[in-house]
N, C-alpha and C positions, 0 to 999 in steps of 0.2 A: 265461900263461893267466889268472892270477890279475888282471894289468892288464886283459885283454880282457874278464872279468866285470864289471867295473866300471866298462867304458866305460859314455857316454851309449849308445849301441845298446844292448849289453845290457841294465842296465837299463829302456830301453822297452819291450822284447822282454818282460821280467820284469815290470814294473808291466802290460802288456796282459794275461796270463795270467793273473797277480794278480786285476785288476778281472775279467777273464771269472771268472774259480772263483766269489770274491763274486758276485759277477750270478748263476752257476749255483746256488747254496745260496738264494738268498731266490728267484729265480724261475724254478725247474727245468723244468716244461714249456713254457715260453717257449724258455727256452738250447735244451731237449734238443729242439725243433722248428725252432729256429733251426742249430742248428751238423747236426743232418739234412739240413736245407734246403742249407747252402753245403758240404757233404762228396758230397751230389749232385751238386751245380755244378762241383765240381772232379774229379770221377770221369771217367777219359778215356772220350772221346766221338767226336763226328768231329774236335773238338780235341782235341790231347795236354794233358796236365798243364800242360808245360812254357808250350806255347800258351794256356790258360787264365793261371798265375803273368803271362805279361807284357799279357794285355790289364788284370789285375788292379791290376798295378803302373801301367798307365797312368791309369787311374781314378782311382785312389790320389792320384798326382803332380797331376792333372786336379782332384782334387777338394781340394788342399793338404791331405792327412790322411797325419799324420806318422807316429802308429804304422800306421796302412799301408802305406805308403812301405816303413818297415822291412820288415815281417810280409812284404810281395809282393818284396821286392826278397830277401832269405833266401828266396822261396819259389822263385826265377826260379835262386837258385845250388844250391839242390837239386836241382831239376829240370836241372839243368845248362846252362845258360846261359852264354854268354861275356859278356864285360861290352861285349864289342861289341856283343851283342844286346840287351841288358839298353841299354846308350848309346841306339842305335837307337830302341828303344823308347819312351824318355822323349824321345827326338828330336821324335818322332811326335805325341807328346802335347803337346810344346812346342808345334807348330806349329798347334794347336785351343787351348793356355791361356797362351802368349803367354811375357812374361817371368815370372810368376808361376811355372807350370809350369817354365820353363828355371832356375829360381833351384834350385828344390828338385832339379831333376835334375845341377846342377853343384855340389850339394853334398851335400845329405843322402843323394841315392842314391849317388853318387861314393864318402861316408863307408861307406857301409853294406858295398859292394862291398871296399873296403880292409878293412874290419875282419872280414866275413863271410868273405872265400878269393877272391875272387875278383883275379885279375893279368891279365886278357886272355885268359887260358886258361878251357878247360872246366874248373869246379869241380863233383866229385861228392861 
């Protein structure tokens, strides 16, 4: 357990949080309008959670933003996702961001899925 704190995921997971608080203490009605804003967005809707995490994750991979990548790909094994759907997904996304998008999806999401619980199975 003690190794997995200290991977590079965790810590990105950690320095994101980190910088969000910072951010939250010098510009609180900003944060506190902004994270309203995206707790909305991910409220189920006529899509599920789960549905939301992997459009999120494809953005993410889409948009090469790493601590996203993490943050939505933990969000897709929460929400219980297989890693085949979670694969799937960044497939998807590969196929609008070319090899760029396929780079980060055969690696840092691959990483994250290893470290995060995810083996091919439903992770809850």
């Amino acid at each position: 357990m003690d190794q997995q704190q200290n991977s590079p995921i965790e810590q990105a997971l950690h320095e994101y949080k980190q910088g969000l608080g910072n951010f939250t203490q010098k510009m609180p009605s900003i944060a506190k309008k902004y994270n309203a804003f995206t707790e909305a967005c991910f409220e189920e809707g006529k899509l599920t959670q789960k549905e939301k995490q992997m459009i999120a994750l494809g953005i993410s991979v889409y948009s090469q933003d790493e601590y996203c990548i993490i943050y939505h790909t933990k969000g897709c094994l929460d929400q219980g996702c297989s890693e085949d759907e979670i694969l799937e997904t960044v497939g998807v996304t590969a196929a609008f961001g070319g090899g760029a998008a396929m780079s980060q999806a055969v690696t840092l999401v691959q990483e994250c899925i290893s470290e995060l619980g995810g083996n091919g199975s439903q992770v809850q």
